[in-house]
C-alpha positions as CSV (number, residue, x, y, z in Angstrom):
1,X,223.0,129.2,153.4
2,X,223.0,125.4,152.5
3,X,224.8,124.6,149.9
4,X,223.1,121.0,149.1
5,X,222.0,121.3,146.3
6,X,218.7,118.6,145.6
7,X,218.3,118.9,142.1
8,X,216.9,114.9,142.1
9,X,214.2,116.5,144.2
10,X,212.5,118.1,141.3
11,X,211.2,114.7,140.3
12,X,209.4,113.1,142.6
13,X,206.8,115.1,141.4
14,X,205.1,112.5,142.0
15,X,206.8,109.4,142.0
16,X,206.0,111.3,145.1
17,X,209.7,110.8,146.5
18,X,211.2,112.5,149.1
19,X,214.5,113.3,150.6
20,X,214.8,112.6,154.1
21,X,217.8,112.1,156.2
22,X,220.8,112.9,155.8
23,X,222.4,113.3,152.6
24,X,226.2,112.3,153.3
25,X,227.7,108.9,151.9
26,X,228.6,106.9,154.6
27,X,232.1,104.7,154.2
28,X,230.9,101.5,153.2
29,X,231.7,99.6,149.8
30,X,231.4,101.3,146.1
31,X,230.5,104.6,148.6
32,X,233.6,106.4,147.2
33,X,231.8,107.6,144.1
34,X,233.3,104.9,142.1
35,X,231.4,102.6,139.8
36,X,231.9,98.8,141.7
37,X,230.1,95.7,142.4
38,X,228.8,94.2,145.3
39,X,227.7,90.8,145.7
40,X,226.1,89.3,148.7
41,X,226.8,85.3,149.1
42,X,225.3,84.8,152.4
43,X,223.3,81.2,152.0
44,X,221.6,81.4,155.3
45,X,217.7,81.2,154.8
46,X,216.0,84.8,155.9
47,X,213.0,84.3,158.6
48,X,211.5,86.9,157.3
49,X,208.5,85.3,153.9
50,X,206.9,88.9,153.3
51,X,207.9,92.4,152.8
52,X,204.4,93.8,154.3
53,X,201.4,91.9,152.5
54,X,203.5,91.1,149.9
55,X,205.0,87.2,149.5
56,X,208.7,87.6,149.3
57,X,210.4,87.3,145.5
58,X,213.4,85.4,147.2
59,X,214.3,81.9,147.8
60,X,216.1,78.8,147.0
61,X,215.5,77.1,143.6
62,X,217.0,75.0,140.8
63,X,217.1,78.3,137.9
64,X,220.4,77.1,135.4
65,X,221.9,78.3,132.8
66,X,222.7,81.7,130.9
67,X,219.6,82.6,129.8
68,X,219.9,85.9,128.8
69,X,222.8,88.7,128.9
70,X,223.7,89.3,132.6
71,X,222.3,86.2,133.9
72,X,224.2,83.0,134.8
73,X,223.6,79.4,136.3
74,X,224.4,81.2,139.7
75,X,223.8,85.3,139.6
76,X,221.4,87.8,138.5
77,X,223.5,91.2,137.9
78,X,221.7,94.6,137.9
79,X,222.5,98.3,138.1
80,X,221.7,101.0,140.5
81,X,222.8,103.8,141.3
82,X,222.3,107.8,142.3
83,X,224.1,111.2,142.0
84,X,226.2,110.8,145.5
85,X,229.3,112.5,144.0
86,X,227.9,115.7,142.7
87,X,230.3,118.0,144.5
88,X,227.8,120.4,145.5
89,X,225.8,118.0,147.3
90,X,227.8,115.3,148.2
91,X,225.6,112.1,148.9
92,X,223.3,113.1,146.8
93,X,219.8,110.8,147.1
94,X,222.2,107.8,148.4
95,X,219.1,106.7,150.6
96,X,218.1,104.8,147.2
97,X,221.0,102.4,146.9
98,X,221.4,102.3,150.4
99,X,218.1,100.5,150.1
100,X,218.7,98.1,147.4
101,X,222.1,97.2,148.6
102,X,219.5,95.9,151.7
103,X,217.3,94.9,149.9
104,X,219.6,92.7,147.6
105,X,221.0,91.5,150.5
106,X,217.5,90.3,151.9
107,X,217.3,88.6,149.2
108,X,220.0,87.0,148.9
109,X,219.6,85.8,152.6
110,X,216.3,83.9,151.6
111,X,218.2,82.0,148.5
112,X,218.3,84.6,145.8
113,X,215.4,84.2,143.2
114,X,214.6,81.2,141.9
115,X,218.3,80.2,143.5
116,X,220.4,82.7,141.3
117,X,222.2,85.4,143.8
118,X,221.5,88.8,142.7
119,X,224.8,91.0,142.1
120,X,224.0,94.3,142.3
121,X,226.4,97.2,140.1
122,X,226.8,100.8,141.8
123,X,226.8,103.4,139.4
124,X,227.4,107.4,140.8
125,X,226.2,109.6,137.6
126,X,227.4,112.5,140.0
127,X,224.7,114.7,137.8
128,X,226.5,115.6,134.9
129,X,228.2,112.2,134.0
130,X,225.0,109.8,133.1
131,X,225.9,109.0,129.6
132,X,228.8,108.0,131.1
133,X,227.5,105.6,133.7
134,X,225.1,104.1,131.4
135,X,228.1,103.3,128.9
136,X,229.7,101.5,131.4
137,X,226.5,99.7,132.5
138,X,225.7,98.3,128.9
139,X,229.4,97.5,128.3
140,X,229.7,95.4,131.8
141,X,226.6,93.9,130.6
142,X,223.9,93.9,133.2
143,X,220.8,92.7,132.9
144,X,218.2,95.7,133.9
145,X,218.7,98.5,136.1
146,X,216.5,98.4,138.8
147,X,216.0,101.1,142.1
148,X,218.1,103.9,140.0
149,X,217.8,107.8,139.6
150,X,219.6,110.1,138.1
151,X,218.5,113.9,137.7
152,X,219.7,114.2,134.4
153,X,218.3,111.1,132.8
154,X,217.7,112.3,129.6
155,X,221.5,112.3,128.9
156,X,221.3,108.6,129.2
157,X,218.3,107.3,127.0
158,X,220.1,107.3,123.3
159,X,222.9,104.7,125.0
160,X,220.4,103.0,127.0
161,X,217.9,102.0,124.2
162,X,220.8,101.5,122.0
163,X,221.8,98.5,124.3
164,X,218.4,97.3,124.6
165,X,218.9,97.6,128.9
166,X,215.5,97.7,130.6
167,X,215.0,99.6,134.0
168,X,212.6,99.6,136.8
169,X,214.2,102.8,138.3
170,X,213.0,104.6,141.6
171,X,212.0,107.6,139.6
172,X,212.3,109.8,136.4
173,X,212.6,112.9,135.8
174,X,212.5,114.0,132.1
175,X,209.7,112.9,129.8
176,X,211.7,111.2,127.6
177,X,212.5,108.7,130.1
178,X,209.2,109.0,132.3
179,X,207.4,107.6,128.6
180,X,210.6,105.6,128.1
181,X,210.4,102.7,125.9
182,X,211.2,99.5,128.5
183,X,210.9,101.5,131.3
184,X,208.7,100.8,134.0
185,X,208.2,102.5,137.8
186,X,206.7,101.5,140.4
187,X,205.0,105.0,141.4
188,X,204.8,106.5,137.8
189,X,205.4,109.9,136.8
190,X,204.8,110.0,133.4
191,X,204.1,113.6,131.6
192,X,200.8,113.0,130.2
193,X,199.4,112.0,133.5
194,X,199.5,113.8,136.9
195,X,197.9,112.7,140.5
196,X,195.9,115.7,141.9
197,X,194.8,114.4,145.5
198,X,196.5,117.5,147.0
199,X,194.6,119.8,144.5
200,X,190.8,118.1,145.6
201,X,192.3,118.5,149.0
202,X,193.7,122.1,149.4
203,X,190.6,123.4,147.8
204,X,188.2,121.8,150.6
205,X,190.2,123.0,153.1
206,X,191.1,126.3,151.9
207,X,188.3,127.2,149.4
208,X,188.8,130.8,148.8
209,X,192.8,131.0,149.3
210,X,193.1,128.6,146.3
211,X,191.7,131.4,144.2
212,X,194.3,133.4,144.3
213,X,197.6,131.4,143.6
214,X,201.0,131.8,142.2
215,X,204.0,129.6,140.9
216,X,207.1,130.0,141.9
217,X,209.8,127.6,139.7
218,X,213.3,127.1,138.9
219,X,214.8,127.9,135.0
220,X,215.4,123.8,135.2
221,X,213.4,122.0,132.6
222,X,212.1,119.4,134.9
223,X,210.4,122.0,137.4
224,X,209.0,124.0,134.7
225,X,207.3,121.1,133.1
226,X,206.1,120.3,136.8
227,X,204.9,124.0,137.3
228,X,203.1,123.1,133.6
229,X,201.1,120.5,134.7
230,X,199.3,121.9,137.6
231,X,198.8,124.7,135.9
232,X,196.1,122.8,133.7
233,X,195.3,120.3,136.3
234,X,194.4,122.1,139.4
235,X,192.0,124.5,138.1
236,X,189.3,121.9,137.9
237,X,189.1,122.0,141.9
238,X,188.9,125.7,141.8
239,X,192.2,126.7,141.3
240,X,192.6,130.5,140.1
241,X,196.5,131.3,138.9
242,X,197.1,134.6,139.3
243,X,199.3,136.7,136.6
244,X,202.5,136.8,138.8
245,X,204.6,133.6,138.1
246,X,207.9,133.9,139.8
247,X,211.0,132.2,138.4
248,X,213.9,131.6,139.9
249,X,217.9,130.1,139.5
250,X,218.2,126.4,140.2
251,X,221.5,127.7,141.9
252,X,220.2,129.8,143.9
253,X,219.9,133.8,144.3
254,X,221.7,136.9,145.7
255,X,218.3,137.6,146.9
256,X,215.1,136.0,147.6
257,X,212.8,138.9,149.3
258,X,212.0,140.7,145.3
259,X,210.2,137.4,144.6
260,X,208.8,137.5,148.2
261,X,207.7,140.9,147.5
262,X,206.2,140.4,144.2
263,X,204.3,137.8,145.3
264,X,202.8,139.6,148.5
265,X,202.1,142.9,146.1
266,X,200.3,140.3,143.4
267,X,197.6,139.0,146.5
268,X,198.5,135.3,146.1
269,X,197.3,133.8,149.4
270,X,198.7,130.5,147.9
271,X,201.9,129.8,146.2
272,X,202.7,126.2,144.8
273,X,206.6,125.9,145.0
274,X,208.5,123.5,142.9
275,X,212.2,123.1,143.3
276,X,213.8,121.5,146.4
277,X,213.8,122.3,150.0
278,X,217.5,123.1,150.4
279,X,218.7,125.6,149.8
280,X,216.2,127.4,147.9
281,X,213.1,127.0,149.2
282,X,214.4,127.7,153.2
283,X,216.3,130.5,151.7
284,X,213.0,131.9,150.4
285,X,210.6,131.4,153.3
286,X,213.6,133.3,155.2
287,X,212.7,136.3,153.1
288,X,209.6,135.9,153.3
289,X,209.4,136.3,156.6
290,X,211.7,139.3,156.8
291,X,208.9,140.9,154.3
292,X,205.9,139.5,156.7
293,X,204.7,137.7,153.8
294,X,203.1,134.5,154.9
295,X,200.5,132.4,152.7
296,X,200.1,128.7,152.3
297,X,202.4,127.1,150.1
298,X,201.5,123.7,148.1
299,X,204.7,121.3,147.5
300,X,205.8,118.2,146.0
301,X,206.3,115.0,148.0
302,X,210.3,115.8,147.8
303,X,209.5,118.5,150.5
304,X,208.9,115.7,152.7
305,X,212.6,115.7,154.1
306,X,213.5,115.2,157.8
307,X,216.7,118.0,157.0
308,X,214.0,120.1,156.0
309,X,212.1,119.5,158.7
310,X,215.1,120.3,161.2
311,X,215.7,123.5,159.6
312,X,212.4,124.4,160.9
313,X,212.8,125.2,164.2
314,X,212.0,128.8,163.7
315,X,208.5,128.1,162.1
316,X,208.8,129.5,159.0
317,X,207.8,126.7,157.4
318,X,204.7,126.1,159.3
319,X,202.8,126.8,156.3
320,X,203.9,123.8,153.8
321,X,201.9,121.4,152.6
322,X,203.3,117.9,150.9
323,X,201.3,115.9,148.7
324,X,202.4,112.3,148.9
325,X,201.6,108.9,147.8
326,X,203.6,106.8,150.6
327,X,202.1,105.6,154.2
328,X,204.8,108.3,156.1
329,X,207.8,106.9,158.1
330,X,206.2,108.2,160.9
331,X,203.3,105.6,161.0
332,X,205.6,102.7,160.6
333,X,204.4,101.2,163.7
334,X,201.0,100.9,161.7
335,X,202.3,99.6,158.6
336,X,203.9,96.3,158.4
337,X,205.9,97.5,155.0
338,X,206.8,100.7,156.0
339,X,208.7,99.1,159.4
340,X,210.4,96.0,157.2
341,X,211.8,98.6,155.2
342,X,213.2,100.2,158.1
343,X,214.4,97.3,160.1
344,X,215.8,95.7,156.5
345,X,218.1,99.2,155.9
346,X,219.0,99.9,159.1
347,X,220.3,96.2,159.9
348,X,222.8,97.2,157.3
349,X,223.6,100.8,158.4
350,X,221.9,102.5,155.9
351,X,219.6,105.5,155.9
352,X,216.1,105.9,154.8
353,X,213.9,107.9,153.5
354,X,211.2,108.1,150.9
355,X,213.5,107.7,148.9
356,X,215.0,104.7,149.6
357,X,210.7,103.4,150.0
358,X,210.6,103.9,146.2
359,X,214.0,102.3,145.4
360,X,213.0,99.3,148.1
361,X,209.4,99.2,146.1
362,X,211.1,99.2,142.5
363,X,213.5,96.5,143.6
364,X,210.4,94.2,144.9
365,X,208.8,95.0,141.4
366,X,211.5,93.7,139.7
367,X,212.3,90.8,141.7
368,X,208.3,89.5,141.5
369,X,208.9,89.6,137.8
370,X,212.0,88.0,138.1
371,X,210.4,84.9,140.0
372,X,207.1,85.0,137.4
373,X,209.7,84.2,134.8
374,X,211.1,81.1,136.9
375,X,214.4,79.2,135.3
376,X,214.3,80.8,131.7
377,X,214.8,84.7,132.7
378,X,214.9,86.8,129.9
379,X,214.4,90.4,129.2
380,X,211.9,90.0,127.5
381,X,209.6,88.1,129.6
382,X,209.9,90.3,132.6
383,X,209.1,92.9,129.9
384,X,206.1,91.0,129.1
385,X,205.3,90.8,132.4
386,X,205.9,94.1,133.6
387,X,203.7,95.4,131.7
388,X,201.0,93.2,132.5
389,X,201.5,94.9,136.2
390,X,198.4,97.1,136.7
391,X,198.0,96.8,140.2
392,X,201.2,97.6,142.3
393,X,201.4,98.9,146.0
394,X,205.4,97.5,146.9
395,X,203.6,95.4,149.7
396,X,201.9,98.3,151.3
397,X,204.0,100.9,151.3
398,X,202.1,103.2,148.8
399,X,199.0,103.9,147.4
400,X,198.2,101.2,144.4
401,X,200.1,102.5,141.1
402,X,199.4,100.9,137.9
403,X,203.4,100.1,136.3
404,X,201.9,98.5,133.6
405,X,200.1,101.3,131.8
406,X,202.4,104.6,133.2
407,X,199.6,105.6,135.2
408,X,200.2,107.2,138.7
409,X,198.0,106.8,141.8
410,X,194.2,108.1,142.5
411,X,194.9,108.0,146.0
412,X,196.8,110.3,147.9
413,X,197.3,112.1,151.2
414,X,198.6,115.2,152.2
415,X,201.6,115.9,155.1
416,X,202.1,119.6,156.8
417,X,205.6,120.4,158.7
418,X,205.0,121.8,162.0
419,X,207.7,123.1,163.9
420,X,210.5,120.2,163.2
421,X,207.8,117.8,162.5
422,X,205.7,116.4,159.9
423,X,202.4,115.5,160.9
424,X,199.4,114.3,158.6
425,X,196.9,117.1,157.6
426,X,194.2,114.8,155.0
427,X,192.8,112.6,155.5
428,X,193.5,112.3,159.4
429,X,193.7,108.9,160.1
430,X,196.7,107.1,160.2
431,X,197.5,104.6,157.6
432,X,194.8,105.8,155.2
433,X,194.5,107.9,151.4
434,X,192.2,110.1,150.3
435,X,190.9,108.2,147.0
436,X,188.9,109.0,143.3
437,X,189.4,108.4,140.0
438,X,189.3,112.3,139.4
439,X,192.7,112.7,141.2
440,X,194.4,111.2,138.0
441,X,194.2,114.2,135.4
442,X,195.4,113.7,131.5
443,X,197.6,116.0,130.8
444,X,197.2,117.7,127.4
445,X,199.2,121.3,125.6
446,X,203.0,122.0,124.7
447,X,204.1,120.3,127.8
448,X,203.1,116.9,126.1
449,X,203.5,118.1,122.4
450,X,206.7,118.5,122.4
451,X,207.9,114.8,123.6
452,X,206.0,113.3,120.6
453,X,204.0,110.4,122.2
454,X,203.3,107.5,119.7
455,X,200.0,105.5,120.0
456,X,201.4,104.1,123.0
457,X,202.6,107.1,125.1
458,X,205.6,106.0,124.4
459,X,208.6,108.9,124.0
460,X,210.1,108.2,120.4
461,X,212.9,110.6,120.0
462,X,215.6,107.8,121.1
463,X,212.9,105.0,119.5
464,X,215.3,102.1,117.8
């Protein structure tokens, strides 16, 4: 049994992330788990002007002066960071800041922005210490967090609003933060909102199996808020939930062939599974087999996991299905954004995943923003502009999100894992989404209710 334990995976519910890779720190600076700096001085001028269609942030200029906290004549300082100490998963989603340490270093290479170098502020939350992380990063005075994730990011929002620190993070998890006041993603997740491609998608493919589906969660907050949400979204594609809901420990279980059972007794011919891939899930679709239970099973785009994938040399996860939101490392060759991300990590030893896309994507958002605001970079004016952001694809590396308004993507496309690969199921051809309007559903119930939205979806229970 694997013992790495992906909690982080629960979110990319649809920030549609993805672990991929491996998951073990490699020794390189502020990887011991430590919070650190890292600067990158290098002054010679990057070849490279775009990061896929997009015009690169970065470049000489003239910026001066100390505009605004964490900004100087000469730097920029943000935070990032992940949950790469948690002892039970050691490495834990480092693919994200090994992307923005590459990415700050691109960066940097072209000139900075506007001329100021970007100094960039690890932070390890190792799960259970994010208060404690986001202390430190209001106290050392940075100026947003940008390309972060941290499972339990609820912990953090009564410090982080209390010292007015923005963040264009890779994803969220809870709804306090996914509706966070002076928050802003680049593939939002927000609670009142959910992407639904996969749904559409399943349902023409598999018309009559999608009448009879089950849910199978963990007792984690985050996954039982996900389970919510399709619960009232998917039935509008002709989704039928049937009365056997199966829930199970975050930390795993003594036995995974009673839920196995349950489900084969109930008839579901579907199951949608939220969670993360290791250990539970391939823990479960090993009892499943031993049971000869086999139906289709619906995932989230954290599923999408080249460990996972690896595991399945014995097939018996030839039935998943991942709903994503990102062109697939796999078609990189097709996709001019996709392969600069890839060539930008890997020329500094780093690994990637989808991850890491996200956290590259977030730190481009930020670093437009950063350039729109030219010499005098304040807060609140990449605020002000960051929420003026309502079309936003990271260059081409995802479908078109909408930052601005919280909204997540109405296109998607859906990935199946046969044998140890992942191969895309709909639509077919490389490089493209399924698209509508319809496959962004409101999201309406207890599930919402209980965050208290104001007027402007905004979360108020840390609200100044």
């Amino acid at each position: 049994m694997r013992n790495r334990i992906r909690w982080v995976a629960v979110v990319l519910v649809l920030v549609l992330v993805g672990a991929a890779c491996g998951s073990d720190r490699k020794d390189d600076n502020n990887a011991s788990g430590d919070n650190g700096s890292e600067t990158t001085t290098t002054k010679a001028e990057s070849a490279a002007k775009t990061f896929g269609d997009l015009e690169s942030p970065c470049g000489k200029g003239d910026a001066k002066g100390a505009t605004d906290k964490g900004v100087t004549d000469t730097e920029i300082t943000i935070g990032y960071g992940d949950d790469a100490g948690f002892p039970s998963s050691p490495g834990l989603n480092h693919e994200m800041s090994d992307a923005m340490k590459a990415m700050i270093k691109w960066c940097n290479d072209q000139g900075g922005i506007n001329g100021r170098q970007v100094k960039g502020n690890y932070y390890d939350a190792k799960i259970t210490e994010v208060n404690n992380v986001m202390t430190q990063a209001c106290t050392d005075g940075v100026f947003f967090l940008v390309g972060e994730g941290w499972a339990l990011d609820s912990g953090q929002e009564a410090t982080r609003l209390g010292c007015d620190l923005p963040a264009v993070p890779t994803y969220s998890v809870s709804p306090e933060f996914a509706n966070a006041p002076k928050m802003f993603q680049p593939t939002p997740n927000p609670i009142d909102y959910t992407p639904v491609e996969i749904a559409a998608a399943m349902a023409k493919k598999f018309p009559e199996q999608v009448k009879k589906t089950a849910t199978m969660y963990a007792n984690y907050a985050a996954t039982k808020d996900t389970k919510d949400k399709v619960l009232v979204s998917y039935p509008p594609f002709g989704f039928q939930f049937l009365p056997c809901p199966q829930e199970y420990n975050i930390t795993g279980e003594p036995d995974w062939r009673p839920f196995a059972q349950k489900l084969k007794e109930c008839g579901a011919e579907v199951v949608y599974f939220t969670g993360s891939p290791a250990p539970n899930f391939e823990n479960f679709l090993v009892a499943a087999a031993q049971v000869n239970y086999k139906p289709i099973y619906i995932t989230d785009a954290n599923f999408y996991d080249n460990a996972f994938a690896a595991w399945n040399k014995d097939g018996y996860g030839d039935n998943v299905y991942v709903r994503e939101a990102y062109i697939p490392l796999e078609e990189a060759k097709d996709n001019k954004a996709t392969q600069d991300y890839l060539d930008i990590v890997k020329a500094t030893g780093g690994d990637v995943n989808q991850l890491g896309m996200q956290a590259a994507s977030a730190f481009l958002l930020f670093a437009t923003q950063a350039k729109a605001c030219g010499a005098t970079l304040t807060r609140q004016c990449m605020l002000d502009g960051l929420a003026k952001t309502t079309k936003w694809t990271g260059g081409g590396l995802h479908a078109e999100t909408n930052p601005g308004e919280n909204l997540p993507p109405q296109c998607g496309l859906v990935l199946k894992l046969t044998g140890t690969k992942w191969t895309r199921f709909f639509p077919e051809k490389a490089g493209t989404y399924d698209c509508s309007p319809d496959y962004v559903k409101k999201v309406t119930g207890p599930v919402v209710d209980r965050v208290a939205l104001d007027a402007n979806r905004k979360a108020t229970k840390f609200q100044k």
